[in-house]
N, CA, C and O atoms as CSV, one atom per row, in Angstrom:
chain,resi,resn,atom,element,x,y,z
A,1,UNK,N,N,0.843,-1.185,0.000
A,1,UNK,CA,C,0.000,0.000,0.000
A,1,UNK,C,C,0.885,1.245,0.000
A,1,UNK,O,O,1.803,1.348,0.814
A,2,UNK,N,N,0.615,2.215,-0.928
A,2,UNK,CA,C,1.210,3.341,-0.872
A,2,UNK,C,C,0.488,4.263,-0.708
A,2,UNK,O,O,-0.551,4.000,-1.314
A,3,UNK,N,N,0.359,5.946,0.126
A,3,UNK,CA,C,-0.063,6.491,0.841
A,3,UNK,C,C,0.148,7.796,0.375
A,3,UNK,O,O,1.365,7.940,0.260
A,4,UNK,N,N,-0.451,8.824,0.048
A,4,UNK,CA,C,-0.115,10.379,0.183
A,4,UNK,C,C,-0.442,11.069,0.710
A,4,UNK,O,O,-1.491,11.390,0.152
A,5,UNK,N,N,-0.247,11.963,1.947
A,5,UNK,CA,C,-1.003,11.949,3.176
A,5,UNK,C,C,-2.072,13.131,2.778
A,5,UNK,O,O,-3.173,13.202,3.324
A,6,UNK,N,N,-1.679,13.950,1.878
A,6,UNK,CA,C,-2.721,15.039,1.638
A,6,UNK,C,C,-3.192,14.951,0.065
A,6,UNK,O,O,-2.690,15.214,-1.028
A,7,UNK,N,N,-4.769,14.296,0.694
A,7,UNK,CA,C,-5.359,14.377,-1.015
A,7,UNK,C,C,-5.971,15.211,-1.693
A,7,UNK,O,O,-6.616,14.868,-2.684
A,8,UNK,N,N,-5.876,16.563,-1.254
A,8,UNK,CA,C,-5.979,17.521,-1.835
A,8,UNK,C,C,-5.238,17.974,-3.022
A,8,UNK,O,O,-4.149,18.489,-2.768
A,9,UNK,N,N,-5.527,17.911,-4.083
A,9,UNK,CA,C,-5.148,18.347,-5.417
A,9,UNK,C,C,-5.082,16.689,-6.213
A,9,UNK,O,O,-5.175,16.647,-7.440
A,10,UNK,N,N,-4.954,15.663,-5.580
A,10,UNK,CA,C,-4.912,14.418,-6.305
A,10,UNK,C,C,-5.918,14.349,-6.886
A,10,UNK,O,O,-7.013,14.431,-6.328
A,11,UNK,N,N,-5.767,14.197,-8.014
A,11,UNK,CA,C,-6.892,14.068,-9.316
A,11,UNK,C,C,-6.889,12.399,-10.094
A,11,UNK,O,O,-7.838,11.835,-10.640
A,12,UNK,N,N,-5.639,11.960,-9.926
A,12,UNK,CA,C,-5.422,10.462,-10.363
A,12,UNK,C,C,-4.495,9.974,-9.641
A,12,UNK,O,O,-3.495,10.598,-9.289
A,13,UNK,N,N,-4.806,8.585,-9.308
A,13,UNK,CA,C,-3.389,7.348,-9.137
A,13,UNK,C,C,-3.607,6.867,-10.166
A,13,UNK,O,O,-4.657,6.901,-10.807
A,14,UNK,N,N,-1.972,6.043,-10.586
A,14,UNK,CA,C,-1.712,5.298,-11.956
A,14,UNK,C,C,-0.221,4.408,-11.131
A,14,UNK,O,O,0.809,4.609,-10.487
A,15,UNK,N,N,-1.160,3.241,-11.808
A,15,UNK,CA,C,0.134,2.357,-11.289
A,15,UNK,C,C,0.231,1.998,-13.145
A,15,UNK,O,O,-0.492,1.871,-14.134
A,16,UNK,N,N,1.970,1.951,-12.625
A,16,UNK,CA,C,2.596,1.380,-14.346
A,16,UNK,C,C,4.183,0.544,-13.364
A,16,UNK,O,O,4.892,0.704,-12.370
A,17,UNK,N,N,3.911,-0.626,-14.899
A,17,UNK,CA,C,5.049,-1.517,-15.077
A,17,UNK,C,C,6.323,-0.954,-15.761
A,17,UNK,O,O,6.114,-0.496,-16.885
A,18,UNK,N,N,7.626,-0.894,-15.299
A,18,UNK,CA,C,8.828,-0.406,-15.470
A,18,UNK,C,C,9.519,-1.551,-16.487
A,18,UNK,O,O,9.820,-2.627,-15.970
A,19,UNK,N,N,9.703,-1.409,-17.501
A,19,UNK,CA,C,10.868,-2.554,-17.945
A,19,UNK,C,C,11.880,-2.449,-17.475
A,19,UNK,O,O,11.969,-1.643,-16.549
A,20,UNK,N,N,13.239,-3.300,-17.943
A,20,UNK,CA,C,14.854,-3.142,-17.937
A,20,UNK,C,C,14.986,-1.929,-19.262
A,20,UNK,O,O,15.806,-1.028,-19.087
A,21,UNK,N,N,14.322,-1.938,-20.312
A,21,UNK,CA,C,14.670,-0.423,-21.168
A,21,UNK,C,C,14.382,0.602,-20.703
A,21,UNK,O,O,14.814,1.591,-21.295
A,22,UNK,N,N,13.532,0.822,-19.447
A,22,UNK,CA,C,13.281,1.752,-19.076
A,22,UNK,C,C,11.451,2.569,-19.769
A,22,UNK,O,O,11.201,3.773,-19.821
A,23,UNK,N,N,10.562,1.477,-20.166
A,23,UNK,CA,C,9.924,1.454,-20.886
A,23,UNK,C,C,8.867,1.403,-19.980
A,23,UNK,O,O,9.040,0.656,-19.016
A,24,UNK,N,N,7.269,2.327,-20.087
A,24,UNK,CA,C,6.595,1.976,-18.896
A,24,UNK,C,C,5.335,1.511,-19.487
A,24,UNK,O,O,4.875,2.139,-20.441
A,25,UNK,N,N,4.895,0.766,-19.154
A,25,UNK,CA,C,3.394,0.005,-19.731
A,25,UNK,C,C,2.428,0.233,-18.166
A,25,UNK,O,O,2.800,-0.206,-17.078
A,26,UNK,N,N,1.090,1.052,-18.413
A,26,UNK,CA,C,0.291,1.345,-17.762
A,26,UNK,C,C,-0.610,0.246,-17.523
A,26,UNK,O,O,-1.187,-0.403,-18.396
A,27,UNK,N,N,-0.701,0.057,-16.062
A,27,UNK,CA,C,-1.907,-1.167,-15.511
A,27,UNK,C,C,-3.279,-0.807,-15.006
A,27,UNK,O,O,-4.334,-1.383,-15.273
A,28,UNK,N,N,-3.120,0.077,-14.354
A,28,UNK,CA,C,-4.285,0.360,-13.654
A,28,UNK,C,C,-4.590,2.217,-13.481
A,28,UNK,O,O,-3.752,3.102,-13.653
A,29,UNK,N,N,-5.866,2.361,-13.142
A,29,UNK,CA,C,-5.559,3.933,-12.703
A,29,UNK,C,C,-7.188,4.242,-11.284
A,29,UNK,O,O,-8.174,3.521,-11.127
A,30,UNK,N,N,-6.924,5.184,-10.749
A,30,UNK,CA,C,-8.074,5.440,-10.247
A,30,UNK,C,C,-8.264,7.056,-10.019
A,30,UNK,O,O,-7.322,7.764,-9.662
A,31,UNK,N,N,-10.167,7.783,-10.371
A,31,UNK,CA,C,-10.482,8.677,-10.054
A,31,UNK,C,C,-11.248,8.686,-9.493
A,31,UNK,O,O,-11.820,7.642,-9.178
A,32,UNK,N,N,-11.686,10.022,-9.041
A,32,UNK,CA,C,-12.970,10.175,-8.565
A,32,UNK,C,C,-14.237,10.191,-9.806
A,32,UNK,O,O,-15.425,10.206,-9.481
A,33,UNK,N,N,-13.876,10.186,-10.962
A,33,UNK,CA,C,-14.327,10.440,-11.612
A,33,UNK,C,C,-15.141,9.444,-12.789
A,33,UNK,O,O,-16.177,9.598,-13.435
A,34,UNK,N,N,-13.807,8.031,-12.688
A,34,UNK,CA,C,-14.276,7.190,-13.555
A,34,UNK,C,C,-13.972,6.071,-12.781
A,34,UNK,O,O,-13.765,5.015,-13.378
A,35,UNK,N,N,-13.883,6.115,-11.107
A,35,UNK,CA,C,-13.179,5.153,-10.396
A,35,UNK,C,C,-12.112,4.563,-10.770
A,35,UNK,O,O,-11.197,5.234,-11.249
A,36,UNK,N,N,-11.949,2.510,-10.564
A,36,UNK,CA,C,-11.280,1.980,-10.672
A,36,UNK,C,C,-11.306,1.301,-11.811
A,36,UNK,O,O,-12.216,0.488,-11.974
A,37,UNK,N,N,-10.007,1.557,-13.146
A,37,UNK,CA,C,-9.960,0.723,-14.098
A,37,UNK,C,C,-8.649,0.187,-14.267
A,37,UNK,O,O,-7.584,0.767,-14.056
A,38,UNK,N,N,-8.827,-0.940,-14.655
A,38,UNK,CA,C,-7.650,-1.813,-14.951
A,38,UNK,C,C,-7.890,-1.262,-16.319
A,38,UNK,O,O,-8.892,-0.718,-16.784
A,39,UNK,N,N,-6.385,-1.615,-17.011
A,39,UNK,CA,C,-6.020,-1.418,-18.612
A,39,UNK,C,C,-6.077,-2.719,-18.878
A,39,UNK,O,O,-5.790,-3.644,-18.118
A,40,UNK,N,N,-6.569,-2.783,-20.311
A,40,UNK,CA,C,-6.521,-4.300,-20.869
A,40,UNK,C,C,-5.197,-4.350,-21.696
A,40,UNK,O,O,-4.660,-3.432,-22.316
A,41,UNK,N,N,-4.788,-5.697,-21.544
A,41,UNK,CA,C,-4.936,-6.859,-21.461
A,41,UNK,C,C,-4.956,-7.146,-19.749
A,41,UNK,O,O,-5.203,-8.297,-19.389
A,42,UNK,N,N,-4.718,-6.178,-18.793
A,42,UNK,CA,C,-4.799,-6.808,-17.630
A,42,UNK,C,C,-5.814,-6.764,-16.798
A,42,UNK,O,O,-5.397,-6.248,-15.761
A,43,UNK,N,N,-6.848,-7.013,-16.711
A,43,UNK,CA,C,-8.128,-6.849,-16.298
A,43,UNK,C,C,-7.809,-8.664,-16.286
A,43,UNK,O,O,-7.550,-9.422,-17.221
A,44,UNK,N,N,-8.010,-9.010,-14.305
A,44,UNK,CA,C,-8.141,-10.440,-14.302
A,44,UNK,C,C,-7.134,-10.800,-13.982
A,44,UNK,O,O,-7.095,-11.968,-13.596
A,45,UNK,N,N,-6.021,-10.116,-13.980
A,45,UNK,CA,C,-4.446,-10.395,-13.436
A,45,UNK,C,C,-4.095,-9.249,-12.377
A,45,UNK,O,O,-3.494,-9.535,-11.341
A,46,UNK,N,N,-4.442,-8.106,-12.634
A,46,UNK,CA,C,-3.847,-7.164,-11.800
A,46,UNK,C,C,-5.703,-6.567,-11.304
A,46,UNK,O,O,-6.723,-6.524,-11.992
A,47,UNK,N,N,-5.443,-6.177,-9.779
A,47,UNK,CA,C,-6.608,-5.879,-9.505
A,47,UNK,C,C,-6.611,-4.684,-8.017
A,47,UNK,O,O,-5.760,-4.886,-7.151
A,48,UNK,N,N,-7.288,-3.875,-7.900
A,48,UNK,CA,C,-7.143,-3.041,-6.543
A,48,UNK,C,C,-7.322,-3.932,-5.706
A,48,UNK,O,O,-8.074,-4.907,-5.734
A,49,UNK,N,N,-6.429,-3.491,-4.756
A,49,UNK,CA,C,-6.675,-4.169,-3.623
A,49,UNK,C,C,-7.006,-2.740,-2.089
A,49,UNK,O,O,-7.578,-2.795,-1.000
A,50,UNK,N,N,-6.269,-1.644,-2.853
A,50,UNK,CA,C,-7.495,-0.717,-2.457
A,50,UNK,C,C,-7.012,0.589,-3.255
A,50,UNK,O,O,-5.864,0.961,-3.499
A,51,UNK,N,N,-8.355,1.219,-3.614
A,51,UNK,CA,C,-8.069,2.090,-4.455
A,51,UNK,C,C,-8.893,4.008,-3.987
A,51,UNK,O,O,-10.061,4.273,-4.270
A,52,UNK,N,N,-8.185,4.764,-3.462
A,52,UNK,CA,C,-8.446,5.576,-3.078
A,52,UNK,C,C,-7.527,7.122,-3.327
A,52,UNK,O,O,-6.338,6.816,-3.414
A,53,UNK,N,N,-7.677,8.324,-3.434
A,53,UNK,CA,C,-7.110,9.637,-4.234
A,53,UNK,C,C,-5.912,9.383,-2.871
A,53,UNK,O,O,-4.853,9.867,-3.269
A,54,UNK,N,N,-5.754,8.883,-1.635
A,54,UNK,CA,C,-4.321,9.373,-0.590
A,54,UNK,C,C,-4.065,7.462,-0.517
A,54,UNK,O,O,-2.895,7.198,-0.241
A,55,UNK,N,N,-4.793,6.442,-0.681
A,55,UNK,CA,C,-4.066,5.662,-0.621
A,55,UNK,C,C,-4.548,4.077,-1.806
A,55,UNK,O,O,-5.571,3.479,-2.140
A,56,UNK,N,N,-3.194,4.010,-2.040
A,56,UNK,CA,C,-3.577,2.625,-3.037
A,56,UNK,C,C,-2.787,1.561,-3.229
A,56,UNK,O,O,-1.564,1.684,-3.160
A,57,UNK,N,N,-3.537,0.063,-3.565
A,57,UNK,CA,C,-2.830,-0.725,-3.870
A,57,UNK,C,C,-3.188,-1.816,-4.606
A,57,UNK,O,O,-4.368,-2.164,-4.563
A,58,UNK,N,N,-2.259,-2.546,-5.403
A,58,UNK,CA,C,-2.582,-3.496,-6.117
A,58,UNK,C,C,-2.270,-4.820,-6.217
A,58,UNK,O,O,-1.201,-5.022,-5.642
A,59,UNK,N,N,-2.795,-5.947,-6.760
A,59,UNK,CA,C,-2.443,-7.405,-6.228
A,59,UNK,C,C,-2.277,-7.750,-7.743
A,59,UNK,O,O,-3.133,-7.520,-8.597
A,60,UNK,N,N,-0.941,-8.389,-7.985
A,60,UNK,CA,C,-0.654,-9.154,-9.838
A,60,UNK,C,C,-0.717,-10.308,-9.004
A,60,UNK,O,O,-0.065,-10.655,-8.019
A,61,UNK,N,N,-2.027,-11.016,-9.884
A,61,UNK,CA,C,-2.181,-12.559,-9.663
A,61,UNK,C,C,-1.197,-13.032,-9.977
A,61,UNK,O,O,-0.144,-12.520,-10.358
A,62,UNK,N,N,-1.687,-14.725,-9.735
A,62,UNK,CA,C,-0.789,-15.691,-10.406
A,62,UNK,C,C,0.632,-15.274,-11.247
A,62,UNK,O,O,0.631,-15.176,-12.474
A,63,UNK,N,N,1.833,-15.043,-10.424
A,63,UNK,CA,C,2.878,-14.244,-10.449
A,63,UNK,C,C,3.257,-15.407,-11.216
A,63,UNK,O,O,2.931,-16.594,-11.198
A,64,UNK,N,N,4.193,-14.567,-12.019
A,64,UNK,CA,C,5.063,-15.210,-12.814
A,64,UNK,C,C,6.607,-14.769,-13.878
A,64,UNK,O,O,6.462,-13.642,-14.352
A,65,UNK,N,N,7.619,-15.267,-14.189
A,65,UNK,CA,C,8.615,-14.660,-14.521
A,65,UNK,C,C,8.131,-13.725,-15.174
A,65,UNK,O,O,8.852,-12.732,-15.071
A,66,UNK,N,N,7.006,-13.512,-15.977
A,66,UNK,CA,C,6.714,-11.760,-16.940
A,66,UNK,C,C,6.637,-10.840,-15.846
A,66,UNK,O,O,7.256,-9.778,-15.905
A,67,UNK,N,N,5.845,-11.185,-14.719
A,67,UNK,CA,C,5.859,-10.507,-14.024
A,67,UNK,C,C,6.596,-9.339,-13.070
A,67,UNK,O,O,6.269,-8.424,-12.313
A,68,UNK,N,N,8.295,-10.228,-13.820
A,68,UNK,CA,C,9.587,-9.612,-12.622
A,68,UNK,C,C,9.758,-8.594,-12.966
A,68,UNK,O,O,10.273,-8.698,-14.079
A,69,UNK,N,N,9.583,-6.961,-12.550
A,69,UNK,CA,C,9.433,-5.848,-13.035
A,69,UNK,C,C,9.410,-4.795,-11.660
A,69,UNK,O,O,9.082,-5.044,-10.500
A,70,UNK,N,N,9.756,-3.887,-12.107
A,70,UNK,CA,C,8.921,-2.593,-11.004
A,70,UNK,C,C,8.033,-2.511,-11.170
A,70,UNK,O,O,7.658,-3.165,-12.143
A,71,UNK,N,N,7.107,-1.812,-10.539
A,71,UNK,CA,C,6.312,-1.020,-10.268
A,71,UNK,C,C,6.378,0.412,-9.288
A,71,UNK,O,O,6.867,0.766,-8.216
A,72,UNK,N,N,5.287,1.157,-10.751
A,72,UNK,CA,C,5.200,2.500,-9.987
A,72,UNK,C,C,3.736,3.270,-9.729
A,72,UNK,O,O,2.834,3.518,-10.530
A,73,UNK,N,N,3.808,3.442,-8.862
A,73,UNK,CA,C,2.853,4.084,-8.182
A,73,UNK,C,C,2.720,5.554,-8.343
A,73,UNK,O,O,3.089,6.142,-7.327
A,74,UNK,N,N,2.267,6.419,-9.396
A,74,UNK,CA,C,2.137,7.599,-9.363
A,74,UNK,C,C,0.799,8.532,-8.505
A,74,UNK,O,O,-0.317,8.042,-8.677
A,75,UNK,N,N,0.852,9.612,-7.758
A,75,UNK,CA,C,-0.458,10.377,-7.870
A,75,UNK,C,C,0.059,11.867,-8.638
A,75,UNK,O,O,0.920,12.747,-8.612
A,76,UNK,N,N,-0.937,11.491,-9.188
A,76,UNK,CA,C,-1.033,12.714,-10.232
A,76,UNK,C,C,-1.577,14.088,-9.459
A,76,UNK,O,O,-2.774,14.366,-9.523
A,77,UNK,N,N,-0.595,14.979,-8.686
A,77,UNK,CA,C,-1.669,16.563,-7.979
A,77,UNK,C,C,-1.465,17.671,-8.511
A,77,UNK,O,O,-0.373,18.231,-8.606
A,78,UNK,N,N,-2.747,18.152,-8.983
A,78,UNK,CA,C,-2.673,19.613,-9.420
A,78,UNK,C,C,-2.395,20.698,-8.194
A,78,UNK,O,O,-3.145,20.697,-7.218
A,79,UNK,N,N,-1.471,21.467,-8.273
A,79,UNK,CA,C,-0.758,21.998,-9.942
A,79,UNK,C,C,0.634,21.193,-9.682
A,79,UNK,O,O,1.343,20.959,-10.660
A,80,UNK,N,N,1.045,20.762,-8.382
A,80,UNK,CA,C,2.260,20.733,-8.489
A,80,UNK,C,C,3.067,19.503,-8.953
A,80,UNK,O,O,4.283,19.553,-8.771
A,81,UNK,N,N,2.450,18.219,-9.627
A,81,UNK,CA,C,2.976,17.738,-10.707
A,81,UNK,C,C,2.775,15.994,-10.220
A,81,UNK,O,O,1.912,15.809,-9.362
A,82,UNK,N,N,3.415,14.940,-10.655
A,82,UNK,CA,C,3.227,13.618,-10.455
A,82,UNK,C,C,4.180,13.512,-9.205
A,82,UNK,O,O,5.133,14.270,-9.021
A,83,UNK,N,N,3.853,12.598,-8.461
A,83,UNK,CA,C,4.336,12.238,-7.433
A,83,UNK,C,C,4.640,10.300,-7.836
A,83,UNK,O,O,3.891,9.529,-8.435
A,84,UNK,N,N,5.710,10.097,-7.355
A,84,UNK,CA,C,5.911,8.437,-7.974
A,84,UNK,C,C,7.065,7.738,-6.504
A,84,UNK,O,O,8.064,8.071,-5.867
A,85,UNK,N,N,6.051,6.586,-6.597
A,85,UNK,CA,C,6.595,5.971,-5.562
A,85,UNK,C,C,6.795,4.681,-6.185
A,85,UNK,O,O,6.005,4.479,-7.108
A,86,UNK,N,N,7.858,3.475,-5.887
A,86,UNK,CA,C,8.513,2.134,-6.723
A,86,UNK,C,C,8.852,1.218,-5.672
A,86,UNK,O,O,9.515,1.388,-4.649
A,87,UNK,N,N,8.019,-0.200,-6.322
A,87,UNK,CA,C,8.310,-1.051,-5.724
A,87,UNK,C,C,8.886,-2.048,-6.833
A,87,UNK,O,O,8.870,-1.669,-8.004
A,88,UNK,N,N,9.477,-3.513,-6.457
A,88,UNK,CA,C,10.027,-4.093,-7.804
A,88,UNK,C,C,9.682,-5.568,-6.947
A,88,UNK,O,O,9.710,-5.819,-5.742
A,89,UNK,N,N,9.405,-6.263,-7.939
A,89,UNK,CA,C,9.522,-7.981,-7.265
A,89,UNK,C,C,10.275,-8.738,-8.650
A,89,UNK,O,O,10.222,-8.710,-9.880
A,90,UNK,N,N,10.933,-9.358,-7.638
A,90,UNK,CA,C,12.218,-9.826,-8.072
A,90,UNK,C,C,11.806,-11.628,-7.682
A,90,UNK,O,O,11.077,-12.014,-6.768
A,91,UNK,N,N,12.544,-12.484,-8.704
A,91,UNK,CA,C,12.709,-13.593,-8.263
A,91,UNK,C,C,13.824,-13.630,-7.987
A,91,UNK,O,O,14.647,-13.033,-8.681
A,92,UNK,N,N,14.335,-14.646,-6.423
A,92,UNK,CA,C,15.251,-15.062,-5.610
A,92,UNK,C,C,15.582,-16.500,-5.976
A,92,UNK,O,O,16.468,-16.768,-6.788
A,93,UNK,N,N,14.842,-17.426,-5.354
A,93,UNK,CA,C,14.961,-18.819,-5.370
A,93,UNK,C,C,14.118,-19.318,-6.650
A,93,UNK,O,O,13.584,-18.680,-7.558
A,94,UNK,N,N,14.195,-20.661,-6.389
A,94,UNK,CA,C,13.537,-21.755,-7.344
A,94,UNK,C,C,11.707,-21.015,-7.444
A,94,UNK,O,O,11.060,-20.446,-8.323
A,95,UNK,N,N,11.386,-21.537,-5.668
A,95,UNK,CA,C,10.051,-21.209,-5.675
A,95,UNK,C,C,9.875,-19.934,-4.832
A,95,UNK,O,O,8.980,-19.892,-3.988
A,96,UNK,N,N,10.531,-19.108,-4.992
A,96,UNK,CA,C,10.158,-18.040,-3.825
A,96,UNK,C,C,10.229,-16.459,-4.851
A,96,UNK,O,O,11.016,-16.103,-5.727
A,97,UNK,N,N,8.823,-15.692,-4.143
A,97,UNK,CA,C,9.430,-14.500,-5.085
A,97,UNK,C,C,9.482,-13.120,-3.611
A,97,UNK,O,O,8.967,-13.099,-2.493
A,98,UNK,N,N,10.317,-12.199,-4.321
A,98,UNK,CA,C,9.743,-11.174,-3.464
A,98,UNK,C,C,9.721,-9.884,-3.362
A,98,UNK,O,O,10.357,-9.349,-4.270
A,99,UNK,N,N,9.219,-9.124,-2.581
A,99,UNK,CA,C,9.248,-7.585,-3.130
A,99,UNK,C,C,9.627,-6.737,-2.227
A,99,UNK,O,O,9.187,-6.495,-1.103
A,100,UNK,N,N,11.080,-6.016,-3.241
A,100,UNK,CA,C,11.025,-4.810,-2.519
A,100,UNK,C,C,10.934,-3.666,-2.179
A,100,UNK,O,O,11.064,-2.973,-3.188
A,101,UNK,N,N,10.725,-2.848,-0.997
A,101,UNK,CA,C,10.421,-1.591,-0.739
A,101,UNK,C,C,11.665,-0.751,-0.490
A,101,UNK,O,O,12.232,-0.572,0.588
A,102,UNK,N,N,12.007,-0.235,-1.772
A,102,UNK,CA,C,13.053,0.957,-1.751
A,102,UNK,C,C,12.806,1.968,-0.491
A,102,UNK,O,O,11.643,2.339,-0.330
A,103,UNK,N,N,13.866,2.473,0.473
A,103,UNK,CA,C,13.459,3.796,1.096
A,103,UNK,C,C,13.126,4.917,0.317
A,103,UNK,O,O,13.764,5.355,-0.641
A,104,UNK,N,N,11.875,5.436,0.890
A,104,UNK,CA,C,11.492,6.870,0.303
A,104,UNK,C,C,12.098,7.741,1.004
A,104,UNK,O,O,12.513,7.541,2.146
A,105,UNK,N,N,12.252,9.368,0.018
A,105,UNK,CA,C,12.907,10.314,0.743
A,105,UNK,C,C,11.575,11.513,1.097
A,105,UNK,O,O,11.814,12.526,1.754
């Protein structure tokens, strides 16, 4: 779950997938406006697990090596610009995956 403590001016969250090129493919987003949508093709894999303008989060099903990527967590606040927070899950072992939480500044 990622958090922005003042939701005043937040107009959107947008979570997007990070490649290794540095390439970002958009998953999900939420407003007040059009609520909660997943982007297709991922509708059924990626899903809120809570979706709100100061706090949000998301669950990628049935994980799998496509899956090994960042993620970023943007809120979008007017006027003063995107705010982006990153998490990444990584495979470790055979059967184990896991994710981590960079320190924020």
């Amino acid at each position: 779950t990622w958090t922005h403590a003042d939701p005043t001016g937040v107009l959107q969250v947008t979570w997007q997938r990070l490649f290794k090129d540095d390439s970002v493919e958009n998953l999900a987003t939420y407003s007040k406006r059009f609520g909660a949508q997943i982007i297709d093709p991922h509708r059924g894999k990626v899903v809120f697990t809570e979706a709100s303008l100061n706090s949000t989060s998301i669950t990628v099903k049935n994980v799998t090596w496509a899956d090994e990527a960042c993620y970023i967590c943007s809120f979008n606040v007017y006027p003063s610009g995107s705010i982006r927070k990153q998490t990444c899950l990584t495979h470790r072992y055979k059967h184990s995956w896991s994710i981590n939480y960079p320190a924020l500044e």
